[in-house]
VEXDRENZA-273267 format. One record per residue (C-alpha): z, x, y; residue in one letter. Coordinates in steps of 0.25 Angstrom, whole numbers, plus 5000, padded with zeros to 4 digits. Layout:
<sites>
ZXYA/...
</sites>
This chain:
<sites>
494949034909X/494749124922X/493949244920X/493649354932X/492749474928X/492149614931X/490749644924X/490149764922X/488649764919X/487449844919X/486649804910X/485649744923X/485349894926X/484949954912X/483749874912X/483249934897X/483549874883X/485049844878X/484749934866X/484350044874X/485450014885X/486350024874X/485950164870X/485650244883X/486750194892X/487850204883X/488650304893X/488450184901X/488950094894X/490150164892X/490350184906X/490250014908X/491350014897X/492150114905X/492050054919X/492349914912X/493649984905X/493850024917X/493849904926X/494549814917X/495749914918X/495649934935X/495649774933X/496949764926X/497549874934X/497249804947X/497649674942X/499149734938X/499349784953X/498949654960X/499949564967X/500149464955X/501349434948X/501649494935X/501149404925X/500049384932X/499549534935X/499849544919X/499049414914X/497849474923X/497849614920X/497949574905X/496749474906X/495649584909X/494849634899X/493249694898X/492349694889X/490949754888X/489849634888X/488549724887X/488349884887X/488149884901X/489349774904X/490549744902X/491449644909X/492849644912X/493749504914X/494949434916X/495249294911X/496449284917X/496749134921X/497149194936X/496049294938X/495149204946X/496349174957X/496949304957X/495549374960X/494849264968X/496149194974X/497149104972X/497148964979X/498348874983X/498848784973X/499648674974X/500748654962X/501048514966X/499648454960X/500348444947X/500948334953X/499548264951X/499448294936X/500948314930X/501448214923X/502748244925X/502848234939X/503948144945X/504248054957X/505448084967X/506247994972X/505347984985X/504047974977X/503548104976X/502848184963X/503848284958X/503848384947X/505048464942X/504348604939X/504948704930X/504848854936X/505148934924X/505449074929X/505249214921X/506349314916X/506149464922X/505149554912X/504349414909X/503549374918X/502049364912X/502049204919X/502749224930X/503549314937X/504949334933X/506249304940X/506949424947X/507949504937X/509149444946X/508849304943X/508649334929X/509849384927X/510649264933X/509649164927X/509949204914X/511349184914X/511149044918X/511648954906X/510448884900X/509948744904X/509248684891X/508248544888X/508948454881X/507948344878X/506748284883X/506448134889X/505448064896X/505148014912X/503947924918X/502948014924X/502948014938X/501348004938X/501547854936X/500547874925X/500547784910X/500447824897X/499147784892X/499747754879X/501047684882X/500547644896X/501847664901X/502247764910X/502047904907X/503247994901X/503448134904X/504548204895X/505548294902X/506548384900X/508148354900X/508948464902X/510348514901X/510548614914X/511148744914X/511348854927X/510348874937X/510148984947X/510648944961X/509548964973X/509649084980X/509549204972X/508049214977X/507449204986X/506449074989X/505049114987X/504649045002X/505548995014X/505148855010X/505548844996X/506948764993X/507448874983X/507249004977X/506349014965X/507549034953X/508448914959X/508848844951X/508548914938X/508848864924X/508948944909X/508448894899X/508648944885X/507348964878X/508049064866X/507449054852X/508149094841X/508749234844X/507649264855X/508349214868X/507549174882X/507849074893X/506949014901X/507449014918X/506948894926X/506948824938X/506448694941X/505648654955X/505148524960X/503748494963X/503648384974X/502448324978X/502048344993X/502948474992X/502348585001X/502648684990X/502048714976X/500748784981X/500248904975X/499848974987X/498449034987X/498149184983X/497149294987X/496149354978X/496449484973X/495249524972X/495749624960X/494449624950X/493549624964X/494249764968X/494249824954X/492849814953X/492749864966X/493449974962X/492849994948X/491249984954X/491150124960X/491750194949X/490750104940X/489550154947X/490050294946X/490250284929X/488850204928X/488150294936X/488450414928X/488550344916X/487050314918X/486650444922X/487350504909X/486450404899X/485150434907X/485350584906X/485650554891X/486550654882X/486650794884X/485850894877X/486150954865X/
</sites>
C-alpha cells in the first residue's frame, strides 16, 4: 500500500516532561490540532482541482485522513495506491509486457504474441474507474441491440506452456458469444493521429439486468500485438500537490504556534 504524508511535530522543542507538556501547553496543542485540520482539508481541496481525471481526483481526495500521534504531533496521510506517482511522477509503462505473463496470449498467423483486450467503457454520471463516454455516444450506444455469451470452451495457450498435471498443453477457457449492433467508427475523434480508429468503434451492449434492476455493460475490443509501437503509458510529471500545500500551510503555522505559545506562557488571565 502507498502511503505519502504530512507530519506535524513539536514535541523536539518542549524539552520538559510529557506530564507537564500536557498541562501547560494546551493552547498549543490545540493549535497543532487546528493547523493539522486545517492541512488535511487544504490537501483535499488542492487535490479536487488538479488535472486528474474524475475518478481519480475523487479516490485521492477521499484517501487523506489526520490523526494527532502525540500532544505536540500529529500527521496527516494518504494511502492512496497512486499517491506516490501522482506527487512524485509517473514513468512510461509499456502495456505490451502482459504479453510475457498472460496465459491467454495468442499467436498470429505470422508468429506474433497477441491478446484480444476488452476496453469496457463507462455510462455518463458513473465514472469512479474511469472516465465515461460522452452523453452523444451514450445515447446511441444504448440502443444497440444487445450482444450476449452463450457458452464457454477451451484453446491451447499460446505461451507453448504444459499443464503440470496433465502435461499436455495448457488450456485457457474463453468466451463464445452471439453478436449484437456495434457503433461504426467515426463518431469521435481518434485520440492521436496514429491510431487505426476512434476509442468507441466498434462498440457492443451487453445486457447485465438483474431481476427488475436493468444495466448494460458497453464494450469494445482491441488487439494487443507484439512489436506494436503503441500500448505505452506515457510518462507524467509530479504534481507536486502535498509539497505546495505544505508550502502554503507553513507560514500560517508558524503564525498560530507562535501565538499559541505566547498565550500558555503568559498563562490565564486574572481573576
Amino acid at each position: 500500500m502507498a502511503e505519502f504524508s504530512i507530519s506535524v511535530d513539536l514535541s523536539g522543542l518542549l524539552a520538559i516532561s510529557p506530564i507537564v507538556r500536557a498541562g501547560v501547553f494546551a493552547t498549543l496543542s490545540a493549535a497543532v490540532e487546528r493547523v493539522s485540520m486545517a492541512g488535511a482539508e487544504r490537501w483535499r481541496e488542492a487535490v479536487l482541482k488538479a488535472p486528474l481525471w474524475d475518478g481519480e481526483r475523487q479516490a485521492y481526495a477521499a484517501s487523506i485522513k489526520w490523526r494527532m500521534t502525540g500532544p505536540y504531533s500529529a500527521q496527516i496521510e494518504s494511502d492512496y495506491r497512486y499517491v506516490e506517482d501522482i506527487e512524485n511522477s509517473r514513468p512510461p509503462r509499456d502495456l505490451k509486457r502482459m504479453l510475457d505473463t498472460s496465459m491467454k496470449v495468442r499467436i498470429s498467423a505470422k508468429g506474433r504474441r497477441y491478446l484480444i483486450i476488452p476496453m469496457r467503457h463507462n455510462t455518463p454520471r458513473n465514472d469512479a474507474l474511469a472516465k465515461a463516454m460522452p452523453a452523444g455516444i451514450y445515447e446511441m450506444a444504448r440502443d444497440l441491440s444487445s450482444s450476449t455469451i452463450t457458452g464457454h470452451s477451451s484453446r491451447v495457450s499460446g505461451t507453448g506452456a504444459f499443464d503440470v498435471k496433465t502435461k499436455k498443453p495448457f488450456l485457457v477457457r474463453q468466451r463464445q458469444y452471439q453478436w449484437g449492433d456495434s457503433l461504426p467508427a467515426g463518431l469521435s475523434p481518434k485520440l492521436k493521429p496514429r491510431h487505426r480508429t476512434d476509442i468507441h468503434a466498434g462498440m457492443y451492449r451487453f445486457e447485465t439486468s438483474s431481476g427488475s434492476q436493468k444495466s448494460s455493460a458497453y464494450i469494445t475490443f482491441r488487439t494487443m500485438v507484439e512489436g506494436s509501437s503503441g500500448w505505452i503509458i506515457p510518462a507524467k510529471p509530479a504534481l507536486f500537490i502535498a509539497m505546495k500545500v505544505v508550502d502554503g500551510l507553513q507560514g500560517d503555522a508558524e503564525t498560530i504556534f507562535g501565538a499559541a505559545v505566547q498565550q500558555d506562557l503568559a498563562g490565564p488571565p486574572a481573576a
